[in-house]
C-alpha positions in Angstrom: 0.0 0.0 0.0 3.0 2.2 0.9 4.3 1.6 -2.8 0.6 2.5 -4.4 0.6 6.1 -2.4 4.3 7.2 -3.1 3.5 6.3 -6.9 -0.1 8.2 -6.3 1.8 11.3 -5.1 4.5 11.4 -8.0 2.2 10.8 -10.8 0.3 13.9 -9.1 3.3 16.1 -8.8 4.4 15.0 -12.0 0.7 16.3 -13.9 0.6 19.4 -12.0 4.2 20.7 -13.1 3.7 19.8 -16.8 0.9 22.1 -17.2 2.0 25.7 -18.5 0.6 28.8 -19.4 0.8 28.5 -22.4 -0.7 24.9 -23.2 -3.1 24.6 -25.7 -6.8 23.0 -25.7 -7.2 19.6 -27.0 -10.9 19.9 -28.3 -10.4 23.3 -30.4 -8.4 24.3 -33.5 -5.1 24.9 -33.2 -5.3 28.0 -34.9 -7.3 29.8 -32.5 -5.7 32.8 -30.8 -4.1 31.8 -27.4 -6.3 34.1 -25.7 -9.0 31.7 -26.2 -7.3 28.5 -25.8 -9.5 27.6 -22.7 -12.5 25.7 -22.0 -14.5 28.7 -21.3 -13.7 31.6 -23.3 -13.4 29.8 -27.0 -15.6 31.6 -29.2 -18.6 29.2 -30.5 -17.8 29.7 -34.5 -14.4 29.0 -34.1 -15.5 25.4 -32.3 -15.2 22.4 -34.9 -16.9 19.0 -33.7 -14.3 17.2 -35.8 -11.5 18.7 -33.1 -13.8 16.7 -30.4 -12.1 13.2 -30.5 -14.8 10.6 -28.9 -12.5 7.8 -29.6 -9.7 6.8 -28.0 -7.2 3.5 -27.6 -5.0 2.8 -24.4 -2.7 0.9 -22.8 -2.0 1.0 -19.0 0.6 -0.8 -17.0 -1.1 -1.5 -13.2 0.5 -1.5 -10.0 -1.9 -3.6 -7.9 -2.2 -5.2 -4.5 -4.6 -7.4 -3.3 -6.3 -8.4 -0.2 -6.6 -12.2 0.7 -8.4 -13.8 2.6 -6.7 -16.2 4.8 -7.1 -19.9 4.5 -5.2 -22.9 6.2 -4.1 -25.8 4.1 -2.0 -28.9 4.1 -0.6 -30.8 1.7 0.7 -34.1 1.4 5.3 -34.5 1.5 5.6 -35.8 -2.0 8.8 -37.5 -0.7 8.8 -41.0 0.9 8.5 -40.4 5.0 8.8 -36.3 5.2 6.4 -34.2 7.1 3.1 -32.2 5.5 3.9 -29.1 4.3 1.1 -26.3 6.3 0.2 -23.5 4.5 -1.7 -20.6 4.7 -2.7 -17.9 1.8 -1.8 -15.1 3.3 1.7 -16.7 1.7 0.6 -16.0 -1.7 2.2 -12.6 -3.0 0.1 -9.9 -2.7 1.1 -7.2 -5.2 0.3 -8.1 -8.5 0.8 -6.0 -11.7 -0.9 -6.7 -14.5 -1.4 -4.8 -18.4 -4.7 -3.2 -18.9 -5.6 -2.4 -22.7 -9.1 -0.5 -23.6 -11.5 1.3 -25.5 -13.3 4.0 -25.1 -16.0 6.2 -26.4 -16.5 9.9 -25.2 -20.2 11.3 -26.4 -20.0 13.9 -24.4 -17.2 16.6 -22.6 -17.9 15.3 -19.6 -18.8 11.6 -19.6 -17.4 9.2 -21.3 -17.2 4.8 -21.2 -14.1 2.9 -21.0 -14.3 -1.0 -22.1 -11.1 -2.8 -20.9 -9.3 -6.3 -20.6 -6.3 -7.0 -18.1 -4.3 -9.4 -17.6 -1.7 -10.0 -14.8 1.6 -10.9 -15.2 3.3 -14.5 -13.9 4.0 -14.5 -10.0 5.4 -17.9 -9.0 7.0 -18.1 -6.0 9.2 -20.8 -3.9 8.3 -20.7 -0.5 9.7 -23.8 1.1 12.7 -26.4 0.3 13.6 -29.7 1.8 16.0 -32.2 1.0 17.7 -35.4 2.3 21.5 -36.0 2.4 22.9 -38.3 -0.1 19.4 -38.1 -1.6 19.4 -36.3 -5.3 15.9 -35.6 -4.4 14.4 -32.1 -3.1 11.1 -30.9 -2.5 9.3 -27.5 -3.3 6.5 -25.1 -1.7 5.6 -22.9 -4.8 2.7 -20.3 -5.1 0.9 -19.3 -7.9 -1.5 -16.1 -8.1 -3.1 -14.7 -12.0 -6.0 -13.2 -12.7 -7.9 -11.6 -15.8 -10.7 -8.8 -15.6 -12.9 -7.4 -18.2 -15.5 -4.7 -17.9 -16.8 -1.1 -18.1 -15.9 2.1 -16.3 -18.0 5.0 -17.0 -15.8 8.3 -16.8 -16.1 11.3 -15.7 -14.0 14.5 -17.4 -13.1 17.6 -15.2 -11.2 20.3 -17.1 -8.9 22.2 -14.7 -6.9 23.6 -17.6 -6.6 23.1 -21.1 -4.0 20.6 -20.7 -5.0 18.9 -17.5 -7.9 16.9 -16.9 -9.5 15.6 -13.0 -11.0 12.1 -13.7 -13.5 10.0 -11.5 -14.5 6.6 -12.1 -16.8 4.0 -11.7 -17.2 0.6 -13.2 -18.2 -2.8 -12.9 -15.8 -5.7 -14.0 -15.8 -9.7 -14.2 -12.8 -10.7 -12.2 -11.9 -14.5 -13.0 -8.6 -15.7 -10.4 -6.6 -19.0 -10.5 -4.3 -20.0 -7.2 -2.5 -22.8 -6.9 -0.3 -23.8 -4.2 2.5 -26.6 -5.0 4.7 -29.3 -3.0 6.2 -31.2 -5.8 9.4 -33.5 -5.7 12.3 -32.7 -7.9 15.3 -34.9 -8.8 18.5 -33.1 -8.7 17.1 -29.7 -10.9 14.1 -28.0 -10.9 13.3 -29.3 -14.5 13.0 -32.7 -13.6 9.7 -32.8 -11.6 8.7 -36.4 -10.2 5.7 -36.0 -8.4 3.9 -33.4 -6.5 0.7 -32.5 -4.7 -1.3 -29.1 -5.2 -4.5 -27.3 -3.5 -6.1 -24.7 -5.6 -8.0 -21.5 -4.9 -10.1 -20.8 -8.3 -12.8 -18.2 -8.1 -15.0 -16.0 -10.4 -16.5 -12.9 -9.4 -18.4 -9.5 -10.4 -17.1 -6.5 -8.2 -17.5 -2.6 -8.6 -14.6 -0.4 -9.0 -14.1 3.1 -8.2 -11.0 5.6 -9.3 -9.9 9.1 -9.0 -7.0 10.4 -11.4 -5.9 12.7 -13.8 -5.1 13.5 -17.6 -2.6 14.9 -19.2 -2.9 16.5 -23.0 0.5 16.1 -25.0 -0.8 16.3 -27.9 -4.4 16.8 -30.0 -4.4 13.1 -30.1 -2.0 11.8 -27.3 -2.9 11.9 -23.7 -1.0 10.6 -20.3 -3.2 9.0 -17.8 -2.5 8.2 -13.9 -5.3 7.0 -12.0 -6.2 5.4 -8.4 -8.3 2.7 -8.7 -9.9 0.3 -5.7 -12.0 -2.9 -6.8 -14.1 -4.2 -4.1 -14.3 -8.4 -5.4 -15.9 -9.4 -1.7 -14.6 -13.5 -2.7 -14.1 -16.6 -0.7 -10.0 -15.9 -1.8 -9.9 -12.1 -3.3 -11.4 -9.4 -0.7 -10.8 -6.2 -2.7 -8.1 -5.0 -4.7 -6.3 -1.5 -4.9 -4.4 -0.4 -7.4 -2.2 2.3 -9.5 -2.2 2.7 -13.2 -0.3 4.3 -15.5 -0.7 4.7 -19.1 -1.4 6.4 -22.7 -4.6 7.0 -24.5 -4.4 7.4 -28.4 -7.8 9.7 -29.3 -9.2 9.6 -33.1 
């Protein structure tokens, strides 16, 4: 969580200092005097809808961290006369970044929808080894956490200058996780697998999530985006998740 705010406050810091005096509006020609290059004071005929983009493509990369909810476990020693290995999922990793790509569709100045997919990256972990002496064989604890999400957020736009936008959130998403925890023999290498013994924590859920942000013109068509985003899943394994994104909006 401490990670999520420090990257919160950056991204922040980051917006506000890029916006300058002299920025120019994204929705109006480009050939309108400075003096009107705001969202308030550009004169009506000199508007063109076709300067309104209400499409737009992204890509975000996510900085996430999840809430589990704890379990015990035990599995079976897949080696001839060693103890059960007991587990717990609060062992799983927590943080869990993942790539977020979208759609969107912006009807209006202030509202527009967001369609996304993400997909989190490959966590494995190796949480406990044992071996015998004179024995080639070893044996491995390994966890597993992924995830995919698909869904809609519907977005609210709050100019604060003609660079800079304020963003609020809210959206609804399928959330669809797969958890596996592994104790799995292993002569001499961890390629060589002999047997093993694994407990998994598969679960599908709908959840609403909520974000605040903001938007940064750099272009007519380009646009920075850092948002704060909380998930609330309310699972038998996933409680909620919270999470930071970052990322670039193409709009046509």
């Amino acid at each position: 969580m401490k990670k999520i705010f420090a990257t919160t406050v950056l991204l922040g810091s980051i917006a506000a200092s890029s916006v300058s005096a002299q920025s120019y509006n994204p929705y109006y020609p480009s050939n309108v005097p400075n003096n009107y290059h705001s969202y308030n004071t550009a004169r009506p005929a000199q508007r063109k809808a076709a300067d309104f983009k209400k499409f737009s493509l992204g890509f975000d990369y996510v900085i996430g961290s999840a809430s589990i909810v704890e379990q015990d476990f035990t599995l079976d020693n897949p080696l001839p006369g060693g103890d059960p290995y007991a587990g717990n999922t609060d062992k799983f990793e927590d943080s869990i970044d993942s790539l977020n790509v979208n759609i969107g569709w912006r009807p209006f100045r202030y509202l527009g929808f967001e369609a996304f997919y993400q997909h989190s990256l490959s966590d494995n972990q190796v949480k406990y080894q044992e071996s015998y002496s004179q024995d080639p064989r070893f044996a491995l604890a390994e966890y597993n956490l992924k995830y995919t999400a698909y869904g809609l957020d519907a977005i609210v736009y709050i100019p604060v200058f003609s660079r800079l936008d304020i963003l609020g959130t809210l959206g609804v998403a399928n959330y669809d996780f797969s958890a596996d925890a592994d104790f799995s023999s292993y002569r001499e290498d961890s390629n060589n697998k002999i047997k093993g013994n694994s407990v998994k924590f598969d679960e599908s859920k709908v959840g609403w999530r909520y974000g605040l942000g903001a938007q940064v013109w750099l272009s007519q068509r380009l646009a920075f985006r850092a948002m704060y985003r909380y998930s609330s899943i309310g699972g038998d394994f996933i409680d909620d998740i919270s999470e930071v994104a970052l990322g670039l909006r193409y709009n046509f």
